[in-house]
C-alpha positions in Angstrom: 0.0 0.0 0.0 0.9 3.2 -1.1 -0.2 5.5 1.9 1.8 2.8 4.3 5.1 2.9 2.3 5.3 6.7 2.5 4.3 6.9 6.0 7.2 4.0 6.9 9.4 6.3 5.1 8.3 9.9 6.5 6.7 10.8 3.5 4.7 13.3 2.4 1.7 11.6 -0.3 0.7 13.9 -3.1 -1.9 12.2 -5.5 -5.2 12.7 -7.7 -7.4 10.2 -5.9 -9.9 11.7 -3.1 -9.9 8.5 -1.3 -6.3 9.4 0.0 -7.5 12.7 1.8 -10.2 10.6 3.8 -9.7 12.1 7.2 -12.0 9.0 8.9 -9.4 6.5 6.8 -6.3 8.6 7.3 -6.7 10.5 10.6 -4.0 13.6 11.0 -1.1 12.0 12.9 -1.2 8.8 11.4 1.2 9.6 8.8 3.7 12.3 7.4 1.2 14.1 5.5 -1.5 13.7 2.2 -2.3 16.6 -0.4 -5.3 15.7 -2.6 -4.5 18.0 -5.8 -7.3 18.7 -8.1 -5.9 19.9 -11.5 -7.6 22.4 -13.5 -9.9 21.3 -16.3 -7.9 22.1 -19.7 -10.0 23.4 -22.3 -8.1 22.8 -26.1 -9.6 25.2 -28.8 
């Protein structure tokens, strides 16, 4: 598992999924740290 690797290894988790910023799943203090980033939507003319 992703989540348990970087908090093994002290690690901040950056990542597109939502799941990961689940504060019920992944209380604060139970790892190094998790940013959800949303990109923009890119609109091609």
């Amino acid at each position: 598992m992703i989540v348990a690797a970087a908090t093994d290894e002290g690690r901040l988790l950056l990542g597109l999924d939502r799941g990961i910023g689940d504060l019920r799943r992944y209380p604060p203090g139970s790892h190094a740290g998790v940013a959800v980033v949303e990109p923009r939507k890119v609109r091609i003319r």
